[in-house]
C-alpha positions as CSV (number, residue, x, y, z in Angstrom):
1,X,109.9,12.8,86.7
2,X,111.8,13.5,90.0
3,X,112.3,17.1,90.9
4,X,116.0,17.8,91.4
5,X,115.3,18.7,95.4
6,X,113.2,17.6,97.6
7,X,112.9,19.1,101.2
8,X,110.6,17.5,103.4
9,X,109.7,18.4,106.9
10,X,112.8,20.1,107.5
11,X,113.4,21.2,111.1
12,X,116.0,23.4,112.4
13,X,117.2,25.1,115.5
14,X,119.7,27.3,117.2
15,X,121.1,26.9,120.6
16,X,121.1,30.3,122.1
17,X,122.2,30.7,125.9
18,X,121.6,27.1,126.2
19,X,117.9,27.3,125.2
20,X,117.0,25.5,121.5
21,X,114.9,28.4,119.8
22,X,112.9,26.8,116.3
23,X,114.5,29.0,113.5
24,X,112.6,26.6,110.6
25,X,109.8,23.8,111.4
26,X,108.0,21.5,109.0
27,X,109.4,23.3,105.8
28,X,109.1,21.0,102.7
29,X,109.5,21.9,98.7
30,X,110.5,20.9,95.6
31,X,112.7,22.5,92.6
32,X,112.6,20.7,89.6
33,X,115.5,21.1,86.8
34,X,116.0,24.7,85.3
35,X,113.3,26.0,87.5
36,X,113.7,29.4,89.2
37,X,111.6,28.8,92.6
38,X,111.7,31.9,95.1
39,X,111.8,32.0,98.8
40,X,110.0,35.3,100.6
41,X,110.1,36.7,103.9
42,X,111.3,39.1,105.9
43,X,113.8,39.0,108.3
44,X,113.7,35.6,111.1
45,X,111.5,33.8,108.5
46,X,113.9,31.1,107.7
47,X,114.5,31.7,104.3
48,X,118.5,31.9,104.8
49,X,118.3,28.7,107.2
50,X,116.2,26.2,104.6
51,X,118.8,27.6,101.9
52,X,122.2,27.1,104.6
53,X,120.6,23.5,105.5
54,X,120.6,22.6,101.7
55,X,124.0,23.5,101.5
56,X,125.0,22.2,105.0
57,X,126.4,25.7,106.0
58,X,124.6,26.4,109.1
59,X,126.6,27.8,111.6
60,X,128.1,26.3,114.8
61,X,125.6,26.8,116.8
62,X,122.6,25.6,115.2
63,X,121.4,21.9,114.9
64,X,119.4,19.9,112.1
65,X,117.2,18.1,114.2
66,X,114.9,16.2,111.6
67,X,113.9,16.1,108.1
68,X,115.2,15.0,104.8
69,X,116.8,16.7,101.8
70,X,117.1,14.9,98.9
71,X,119.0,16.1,95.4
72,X,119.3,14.7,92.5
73,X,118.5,11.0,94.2
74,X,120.7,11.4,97.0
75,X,120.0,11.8,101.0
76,X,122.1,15.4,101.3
77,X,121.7,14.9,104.8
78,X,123.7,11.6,105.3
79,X,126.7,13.0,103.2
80,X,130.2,12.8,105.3
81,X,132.4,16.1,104.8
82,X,134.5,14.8,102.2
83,X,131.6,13.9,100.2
84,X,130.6,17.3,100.4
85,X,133.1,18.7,98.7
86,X,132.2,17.4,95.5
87,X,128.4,18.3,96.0
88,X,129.2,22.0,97.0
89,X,130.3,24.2,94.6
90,X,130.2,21.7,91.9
91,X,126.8,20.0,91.8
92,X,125.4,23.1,93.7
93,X,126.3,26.7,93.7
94,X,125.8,29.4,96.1
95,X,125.8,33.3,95.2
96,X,126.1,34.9,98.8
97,X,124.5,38.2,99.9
98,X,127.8,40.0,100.7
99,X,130.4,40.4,98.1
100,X,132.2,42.2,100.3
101,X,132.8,40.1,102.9
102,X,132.4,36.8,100.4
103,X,135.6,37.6,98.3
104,X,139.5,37.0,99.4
105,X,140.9,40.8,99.7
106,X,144.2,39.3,99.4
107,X,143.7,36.9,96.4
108,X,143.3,38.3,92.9
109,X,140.0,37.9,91.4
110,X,141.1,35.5,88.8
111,X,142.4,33.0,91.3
112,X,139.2,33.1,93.6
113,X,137.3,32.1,90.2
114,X,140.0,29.9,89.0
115,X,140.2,28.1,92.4
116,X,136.1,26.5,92.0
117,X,137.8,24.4,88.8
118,X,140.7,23.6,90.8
119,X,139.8,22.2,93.9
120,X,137.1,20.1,92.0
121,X,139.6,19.0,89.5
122,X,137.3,20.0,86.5
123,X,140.5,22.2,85.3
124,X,144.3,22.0,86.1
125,X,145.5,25.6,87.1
126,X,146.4,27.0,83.7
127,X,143.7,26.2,81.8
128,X,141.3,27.4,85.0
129,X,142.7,30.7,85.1
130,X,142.0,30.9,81.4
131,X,138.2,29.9,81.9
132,X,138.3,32.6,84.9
133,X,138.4,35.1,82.5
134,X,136.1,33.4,80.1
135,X,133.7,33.2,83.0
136,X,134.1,36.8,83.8
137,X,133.7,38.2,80.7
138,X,130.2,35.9,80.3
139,X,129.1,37.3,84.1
140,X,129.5,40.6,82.5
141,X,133.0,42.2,83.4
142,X,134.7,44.4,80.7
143,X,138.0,43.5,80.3
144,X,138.5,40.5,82.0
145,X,141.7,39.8,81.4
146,X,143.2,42.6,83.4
147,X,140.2,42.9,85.7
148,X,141.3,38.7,87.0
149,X,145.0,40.7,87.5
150,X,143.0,42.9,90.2
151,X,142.1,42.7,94.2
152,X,138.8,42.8,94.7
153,X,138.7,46.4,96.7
154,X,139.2,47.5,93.1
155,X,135.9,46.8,92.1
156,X,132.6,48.4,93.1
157,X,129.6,46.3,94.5
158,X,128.1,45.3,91.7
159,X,131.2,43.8,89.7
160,X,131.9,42.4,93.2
161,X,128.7,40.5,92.7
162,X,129.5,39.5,89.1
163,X,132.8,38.0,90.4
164,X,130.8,36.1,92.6
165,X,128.2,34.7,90.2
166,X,131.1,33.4,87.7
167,X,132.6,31.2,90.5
168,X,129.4,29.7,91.6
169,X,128.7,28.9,87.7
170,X,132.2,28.0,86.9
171,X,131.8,24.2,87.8
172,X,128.2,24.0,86.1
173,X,126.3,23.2,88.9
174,X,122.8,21.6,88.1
175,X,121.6,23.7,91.2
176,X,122.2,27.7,92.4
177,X,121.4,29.1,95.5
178,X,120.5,33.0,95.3
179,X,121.0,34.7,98.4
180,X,120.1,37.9,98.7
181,X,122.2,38.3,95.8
182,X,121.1,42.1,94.7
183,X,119.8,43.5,98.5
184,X,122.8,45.7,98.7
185,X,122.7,47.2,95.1
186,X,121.1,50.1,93.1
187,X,118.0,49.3,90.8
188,X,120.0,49.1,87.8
189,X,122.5,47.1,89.1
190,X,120.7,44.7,90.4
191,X,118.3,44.4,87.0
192,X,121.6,44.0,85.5
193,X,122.6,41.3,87.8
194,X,119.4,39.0,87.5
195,X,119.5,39.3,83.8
196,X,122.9,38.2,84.2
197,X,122.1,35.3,86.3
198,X,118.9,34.2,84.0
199,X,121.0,34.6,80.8
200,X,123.8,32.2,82.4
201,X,121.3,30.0,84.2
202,X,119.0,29.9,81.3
203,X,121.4,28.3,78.6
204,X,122.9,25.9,80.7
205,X,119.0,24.7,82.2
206,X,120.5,25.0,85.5
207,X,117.4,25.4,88.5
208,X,117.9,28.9,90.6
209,X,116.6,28.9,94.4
210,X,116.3,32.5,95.0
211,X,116.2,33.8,98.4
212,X,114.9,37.7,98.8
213,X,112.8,39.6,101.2
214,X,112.1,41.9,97.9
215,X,108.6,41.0,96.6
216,X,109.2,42.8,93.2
217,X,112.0,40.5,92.4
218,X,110.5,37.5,93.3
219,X,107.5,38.8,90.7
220,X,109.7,39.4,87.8
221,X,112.2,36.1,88.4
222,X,110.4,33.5,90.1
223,X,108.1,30.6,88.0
224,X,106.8,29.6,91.7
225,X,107.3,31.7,94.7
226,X,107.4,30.1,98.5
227,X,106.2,32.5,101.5
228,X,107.6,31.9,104.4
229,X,106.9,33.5,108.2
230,X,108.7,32.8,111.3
231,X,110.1,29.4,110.1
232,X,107.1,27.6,108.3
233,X,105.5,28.2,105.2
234,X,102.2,29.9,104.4
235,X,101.6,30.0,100.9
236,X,102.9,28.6,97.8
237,X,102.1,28.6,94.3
238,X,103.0,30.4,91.1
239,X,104.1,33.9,90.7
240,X,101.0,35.4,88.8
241,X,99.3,32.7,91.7
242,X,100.8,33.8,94.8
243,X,101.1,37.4,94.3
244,X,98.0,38.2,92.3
245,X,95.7,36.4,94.4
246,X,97.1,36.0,97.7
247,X,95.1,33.7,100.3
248,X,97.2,33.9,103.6
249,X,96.8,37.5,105.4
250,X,100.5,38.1,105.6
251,X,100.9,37.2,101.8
252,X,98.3,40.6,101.2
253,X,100.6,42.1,103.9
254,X,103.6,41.7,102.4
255,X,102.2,42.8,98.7
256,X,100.6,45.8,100.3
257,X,104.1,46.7,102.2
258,X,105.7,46.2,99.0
259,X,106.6,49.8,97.1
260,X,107.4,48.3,93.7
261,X,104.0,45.9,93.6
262,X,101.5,48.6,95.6
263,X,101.0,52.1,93.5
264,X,99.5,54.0,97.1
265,X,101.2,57.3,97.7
266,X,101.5,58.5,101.5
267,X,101.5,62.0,101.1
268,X,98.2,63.2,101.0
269,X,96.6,65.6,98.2
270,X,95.7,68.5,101.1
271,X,99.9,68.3,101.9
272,X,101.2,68.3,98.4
273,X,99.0,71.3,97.8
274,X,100.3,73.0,101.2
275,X,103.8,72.2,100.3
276,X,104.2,72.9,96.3
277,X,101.3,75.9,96.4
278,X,101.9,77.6,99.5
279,X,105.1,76.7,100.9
280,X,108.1,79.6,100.6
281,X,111.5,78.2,100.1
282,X,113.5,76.9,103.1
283,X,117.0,75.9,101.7
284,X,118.1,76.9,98.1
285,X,121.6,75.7,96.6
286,X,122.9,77.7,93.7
287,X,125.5,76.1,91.1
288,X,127.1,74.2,93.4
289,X,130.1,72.2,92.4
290,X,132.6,70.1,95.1
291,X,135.7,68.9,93.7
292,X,137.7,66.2,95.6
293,X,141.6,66.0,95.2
294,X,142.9,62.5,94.6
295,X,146.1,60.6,95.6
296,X,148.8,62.1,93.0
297,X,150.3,59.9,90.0
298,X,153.2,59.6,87.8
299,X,151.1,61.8,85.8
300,X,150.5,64.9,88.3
301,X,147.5,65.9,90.3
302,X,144.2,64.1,89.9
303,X,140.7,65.3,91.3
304,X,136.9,63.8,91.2
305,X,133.8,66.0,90.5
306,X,131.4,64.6,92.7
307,X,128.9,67.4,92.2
308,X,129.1,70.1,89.4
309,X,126.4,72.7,88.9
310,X,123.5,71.4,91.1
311,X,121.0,74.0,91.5
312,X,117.7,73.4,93.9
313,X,115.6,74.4,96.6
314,X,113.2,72.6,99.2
315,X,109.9,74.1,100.4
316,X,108.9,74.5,103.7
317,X,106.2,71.2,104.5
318,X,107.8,69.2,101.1
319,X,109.8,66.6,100.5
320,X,112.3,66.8,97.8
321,X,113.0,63.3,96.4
322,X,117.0,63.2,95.5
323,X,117.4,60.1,93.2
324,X,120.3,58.2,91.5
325,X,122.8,55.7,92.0
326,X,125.5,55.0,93.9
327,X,128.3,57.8,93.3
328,X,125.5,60.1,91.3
329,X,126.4,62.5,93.8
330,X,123.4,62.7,96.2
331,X,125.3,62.2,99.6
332,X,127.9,65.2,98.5
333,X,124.7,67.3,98.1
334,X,123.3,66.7,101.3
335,X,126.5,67.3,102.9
336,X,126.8,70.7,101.0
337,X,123.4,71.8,102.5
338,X,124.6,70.9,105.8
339,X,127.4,72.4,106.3
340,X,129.6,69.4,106.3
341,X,131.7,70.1,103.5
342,X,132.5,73.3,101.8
343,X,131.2,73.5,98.1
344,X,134.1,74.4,96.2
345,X,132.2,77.0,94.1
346,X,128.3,77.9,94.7
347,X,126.4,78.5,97.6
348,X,123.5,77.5,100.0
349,X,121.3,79.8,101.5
350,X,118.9,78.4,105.0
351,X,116.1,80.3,105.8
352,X,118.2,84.1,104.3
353,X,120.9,82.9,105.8
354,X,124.0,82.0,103.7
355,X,126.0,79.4,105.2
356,X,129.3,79.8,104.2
357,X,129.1,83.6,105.7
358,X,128.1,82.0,109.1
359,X,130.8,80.0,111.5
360,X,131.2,79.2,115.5
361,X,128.6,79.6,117.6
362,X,126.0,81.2,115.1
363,X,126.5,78.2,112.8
364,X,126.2,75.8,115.4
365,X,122.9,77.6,116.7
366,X,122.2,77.2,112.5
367,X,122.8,73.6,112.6
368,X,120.2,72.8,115.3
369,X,117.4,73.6,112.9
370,X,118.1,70.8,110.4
371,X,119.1,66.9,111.2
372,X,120.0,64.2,109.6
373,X,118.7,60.6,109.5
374,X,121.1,58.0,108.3
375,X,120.7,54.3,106.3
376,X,121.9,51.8,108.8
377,X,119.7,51.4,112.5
378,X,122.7,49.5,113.5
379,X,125.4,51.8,112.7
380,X,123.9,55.2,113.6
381,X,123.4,54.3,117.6
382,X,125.8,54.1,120.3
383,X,125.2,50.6,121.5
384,X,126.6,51.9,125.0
385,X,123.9,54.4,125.3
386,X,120.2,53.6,126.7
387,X,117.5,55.2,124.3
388,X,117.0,57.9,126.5
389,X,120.4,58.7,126.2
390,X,120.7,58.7,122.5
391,X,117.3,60.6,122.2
392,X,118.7,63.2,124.5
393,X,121.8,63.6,123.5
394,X,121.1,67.1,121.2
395,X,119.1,68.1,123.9
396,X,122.2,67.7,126.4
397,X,124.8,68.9,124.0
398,X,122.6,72.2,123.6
399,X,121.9,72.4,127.1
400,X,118.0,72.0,126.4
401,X,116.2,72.2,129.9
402,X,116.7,70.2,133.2
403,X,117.5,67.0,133.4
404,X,113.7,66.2,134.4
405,X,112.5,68.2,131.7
406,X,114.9,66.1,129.2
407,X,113.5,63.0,130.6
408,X,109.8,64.5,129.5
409,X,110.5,64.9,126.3
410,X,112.4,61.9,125.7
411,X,108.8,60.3,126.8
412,X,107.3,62.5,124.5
413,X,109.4,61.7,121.8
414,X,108.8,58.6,121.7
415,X,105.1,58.7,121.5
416,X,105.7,60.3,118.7
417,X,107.3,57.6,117.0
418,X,105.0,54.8,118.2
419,X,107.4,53.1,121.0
420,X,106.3,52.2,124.7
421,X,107.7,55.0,127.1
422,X,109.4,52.1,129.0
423,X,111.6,51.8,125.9
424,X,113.4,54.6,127.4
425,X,115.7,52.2,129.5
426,X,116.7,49.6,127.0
427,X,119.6,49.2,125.1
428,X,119.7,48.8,121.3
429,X,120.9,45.3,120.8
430,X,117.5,44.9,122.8
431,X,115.6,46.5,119.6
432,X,114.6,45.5,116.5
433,X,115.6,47.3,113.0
434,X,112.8,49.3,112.6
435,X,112.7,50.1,116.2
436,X,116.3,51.5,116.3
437,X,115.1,53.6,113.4
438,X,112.4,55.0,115.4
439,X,114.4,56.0,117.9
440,X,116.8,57.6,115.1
441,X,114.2,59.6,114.0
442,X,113.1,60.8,117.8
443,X,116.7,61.9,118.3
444,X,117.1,63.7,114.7
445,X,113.0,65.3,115.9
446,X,114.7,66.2,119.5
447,X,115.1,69.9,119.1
448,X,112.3,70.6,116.8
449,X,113.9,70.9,113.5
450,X,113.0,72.6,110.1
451,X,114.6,70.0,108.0
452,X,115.2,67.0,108.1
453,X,117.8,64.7,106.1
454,X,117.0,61.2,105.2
455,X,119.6,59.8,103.8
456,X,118.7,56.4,102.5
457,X,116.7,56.0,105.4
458,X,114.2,53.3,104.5
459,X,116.6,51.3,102.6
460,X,117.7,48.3,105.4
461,X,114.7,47.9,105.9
462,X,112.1,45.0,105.5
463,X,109.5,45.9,103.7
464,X,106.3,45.7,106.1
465,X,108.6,47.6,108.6
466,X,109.7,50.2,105.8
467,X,106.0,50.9,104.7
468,X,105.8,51.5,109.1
469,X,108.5,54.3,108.7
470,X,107.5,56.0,105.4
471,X,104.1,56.3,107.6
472,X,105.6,57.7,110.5
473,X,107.3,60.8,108.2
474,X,104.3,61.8,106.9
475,X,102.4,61.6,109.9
476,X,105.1,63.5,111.5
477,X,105.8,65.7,108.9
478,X,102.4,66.9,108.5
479,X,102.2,67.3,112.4
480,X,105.4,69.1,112.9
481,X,105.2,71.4,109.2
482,X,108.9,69.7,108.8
483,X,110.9,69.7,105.1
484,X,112.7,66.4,104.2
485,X,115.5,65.9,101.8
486,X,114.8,62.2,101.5
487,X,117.7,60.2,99.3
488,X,117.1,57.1,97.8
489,X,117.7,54.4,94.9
490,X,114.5,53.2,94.9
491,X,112.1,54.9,93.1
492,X,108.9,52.9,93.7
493,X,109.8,54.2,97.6
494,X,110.3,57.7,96.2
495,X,106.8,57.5,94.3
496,X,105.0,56.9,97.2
497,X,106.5,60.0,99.8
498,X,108.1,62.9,97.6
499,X,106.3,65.9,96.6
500,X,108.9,66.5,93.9
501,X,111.8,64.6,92.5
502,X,115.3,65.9,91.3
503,X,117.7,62.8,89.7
504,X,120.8,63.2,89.7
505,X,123.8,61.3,87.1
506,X,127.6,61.6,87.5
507,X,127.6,64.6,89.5
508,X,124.9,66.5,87.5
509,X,121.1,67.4,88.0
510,X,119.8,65.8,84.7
511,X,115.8,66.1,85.8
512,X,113.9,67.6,88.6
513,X,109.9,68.5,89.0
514,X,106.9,67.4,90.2
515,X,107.1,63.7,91.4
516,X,104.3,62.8,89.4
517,X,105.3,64.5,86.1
518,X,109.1,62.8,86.7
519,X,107.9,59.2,87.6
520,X,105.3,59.1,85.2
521,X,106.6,60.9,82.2
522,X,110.3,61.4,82.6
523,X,112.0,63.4,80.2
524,X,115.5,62.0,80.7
525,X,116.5,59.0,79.4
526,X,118.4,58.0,82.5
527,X,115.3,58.4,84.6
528,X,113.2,56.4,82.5
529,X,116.4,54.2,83.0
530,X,115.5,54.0,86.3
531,X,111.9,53.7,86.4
532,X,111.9,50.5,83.8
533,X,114.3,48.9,86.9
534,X,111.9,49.0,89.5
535,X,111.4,45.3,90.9
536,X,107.7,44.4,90.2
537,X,106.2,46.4,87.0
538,X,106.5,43.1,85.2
539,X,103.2,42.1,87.7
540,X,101.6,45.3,87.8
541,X,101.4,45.0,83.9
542,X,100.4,41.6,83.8
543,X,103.3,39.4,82.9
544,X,103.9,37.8,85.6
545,X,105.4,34.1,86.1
546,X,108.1,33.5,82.9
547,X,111.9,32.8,84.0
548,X,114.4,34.5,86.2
């Protein structure tokens, strides 16, 4: 029997500044029908360019240059564009990575679904918007029927992604590409979502091409799994195959990199004892609750409890875990304990000091002693600034030392964090993720702070260059005695670096203790909730290999 695609010896490249740079070379694979066949790499491997040449959505600039890609009998390649159009979206589907930016924000939800029967001519438009809602409530979404009357800023990520999933399905497609589709959502969520996908995929023996950088979720989804590394592929085989006996070195890289399929923890025993036996409290928040008016109705005022009766503290030398999902309320916290939003009731107390008795220059002095790390590399650096101007920019706007002396500890700073000194004079498009987030962390480390905030600061990150990071805070929180408050969705992260864990639901504190005693035997049945999401358990306990 034929396998529904073949790709063999695909080559790709991508013209940049006139030079032709090899994004994919020699790549070949099969999918046979109703298989689930996973693509893994981290980012520049070529996973997203073999699944954009299937589809023929490369962009402008890059160039198929040999290769053949055959589905269901026919040469892909030698399609003309309006042959296309019945092959994409109807014979094969594509789930993107970004909802967001995926999704008409001026076109109800309905239509966008409505439109994959219409433009193939499976449906005329009356009956399509009728199977919209069919195909939304099967992807998931409650109340379909007004949910297809809404825009899709009125939904939160992971509906987004539902909406998305029910138009690549609506036409039946034999074939669906996966990109990505869960990087950008919360454990549960994205559990949620690939059950979602399996269910739909599953009944209709449609084959699933999954593209991820996330090692757990290729181990619970995938029947075969495909690694791939700067544009060729290394190692391919089953799941239980492929990850629980790896031959190619960066295979075992990857697995060890991988939070969800590696049980190490970071923090060593000598530091959890300094930190949970010895260490006197550094920060303590008490009751705190912040309320946030909303946009007034017919009905009168409105308001949104984003954090009601939290009550915690964080040890000098610890790291306090703060877990949950997205709108649990863990972001308001850490802007409570900062100072950069007033609690509405409650208080935090710093080192004695109680911060809402403290303002102008004695609570800017305050304020030098804890910093914050933020999620995005990209986001969180001027792009105009060299990285000795970003590193030394608390330095300058506290008037730290000469401009000499700055320069020194810039250079010092970066030791620190593992970059060359001569890093000091690039820019950041010239950087990679992870080195942008190094030099984050050298800025926030600038004036020798107590505490440090990291808020979700691993999380857009691959994962060999994410296990790099979570190194770097221990080594430098051991070296500099500093506290963290390290937010995060992931728990199998959170296992690995907290001394203690507090998880947070709707606003609330539902569970907090020792990260051992949480993760391993949660009493809460939202944080076993959690725990029971984390991409990869299904290897760890064995059961590798069986269906999306």
């Amino acid at each position: 029997m034929s396998p529904l695609l073949r790709v063999q010896d695909l080559h790709v490249e991508y013209l940049v500044n006139g030079e032709a740079k090899t994004a994919v070379s020699g790549v070949s694979f099969d999918v046979n029908a109703g298989e689930v066949v996973a693509i893994v790499g981290e980012s520049g491997s070529g996973k997203t360019t073999t699944a954009h040449s299937i589809i023929n959505l490369l962009p402008g600039n890059a160039r198929f240059s040999s290769g053949s890609i055959a589905f269901d009998g026919v040469d892909l390649t030698q399609l003309t564009r309006k042959e296309w159009q019945g092959v994409r979206g109807r014979e094969i589907g594509l789930i993107p990575q970004d909802p967001t930016a995926s999704l008409d924000p001026l076109q109800k939800v309905g239509d966008q679904v409505a439109e994959a029967l219409t433009i193939h001519r499976i449906q005329p438009k009356k009956e399509a918007r009728r199977r919209a809602v069919e195909l939304l409530r099967e992807s998931g979404i409650r109340d379909a029927e007004t949910r297809a009357r809404q825009y899709p800023h009125q939904f939160s990520g992971g509906m987004r992604q539902r909406v998305l999933i029910a138009t690549a399905l609506a036409a039946q497609p034999k074939l669906v590409i996966a990109d990505e589709p869960t990087s950008a959502l919360d454990v549960t969520v994205q559990r949620q979502i690939l059950d979602n996908i399996a269910t739909l995929t599953t009944e209709r023996g449609t084959a699933v091409l999954l593209i991820t950088h996330d090692l757990g979720v290729a181990a619970d989804r995938a029947d075969r799994i495909i690694v791939m590394k700067q544009g060729v592929i290394v190692e391919e085989g089953s799941a239980a195959e492929v990850l629980g006996d790896p031959h190619h070195e960066y295979t075992r890289q990857l697995i060890e990199a991988a939070p969800g399929l590696s049980p190490r923890r970071l923090r060593t025993v000598s530091a959890v004892e300094r930190s949970t036996a010895g260490g006197a409290v550094l920060v303590e928040a008490t009751a705190l609750r912040k309320v946030f008016p909303l946009p007034r109705t017919a009905g009168g005022a409105r308001s949104l409890t984003a954090v009601d009766d939290v009550s915690l503290d964080i040890r000098r030398g610890e790291t306090l875990a703060l877990v949950g999902e997205s709108g649990s309320g863990k972001s308001t916290v850490a802007r409570l304990l900062l100072r950069l939003e007033k609690p509405t009731s409650g208080s935090v107390v710093f080192d004695g000091v109680d911060l809402a008795s403290v303002r102008g220059e004695r609570l800017r002095q305050l304020r030098r002693r804890f910093q914050v790390v933020f999620q995005s590399p990209y986001a969180s650096v001027d792009p105009r600034f060299s990285v000795e101007d970003i590193i030394a920019e608390p330095l300058r706007a506290f008037s730290e030392g000469t401009p000499g002396g700055r320069r020194e500890r810039v250079r010092s700073l970066l030791e620190e964090v593992h970059l060359p000194s001569d890093f000091a004079s690039r820019r950041p498009a010239e950087l990679s993720g992870g080195q942008r987030q190094r030099v984050a962390i050298a800025r926030a480390l600038a004036l020798k702070p107590e505490l440090v905030v990291l808020d979700e600061a691993v999380s857009a990150l691959d994962v060999s260059v994410q296990a790099q990071i979570l190194s770097l805070l221990v080594e430098l929180q051991e070296q500099e005695s500093l506290s963290y408050l390290f937010i995060s969705h992931d728990l199998a992260v959170v296992q690995q670096i907290s001394d203690r864990v507090a998880v947070m639901q709707s606003g609330k504190l539902v569970e907090i203790g020792d990260a051992t005693d949480v993760l391993v035997n949660p009493a809460e049945e939202y944080t076993k909730a959690l725990i029971s999401a984390i991409p990869g358990r299904r290897l760890t306990l064995n059961k590798c290999g069986n269906g999306i």
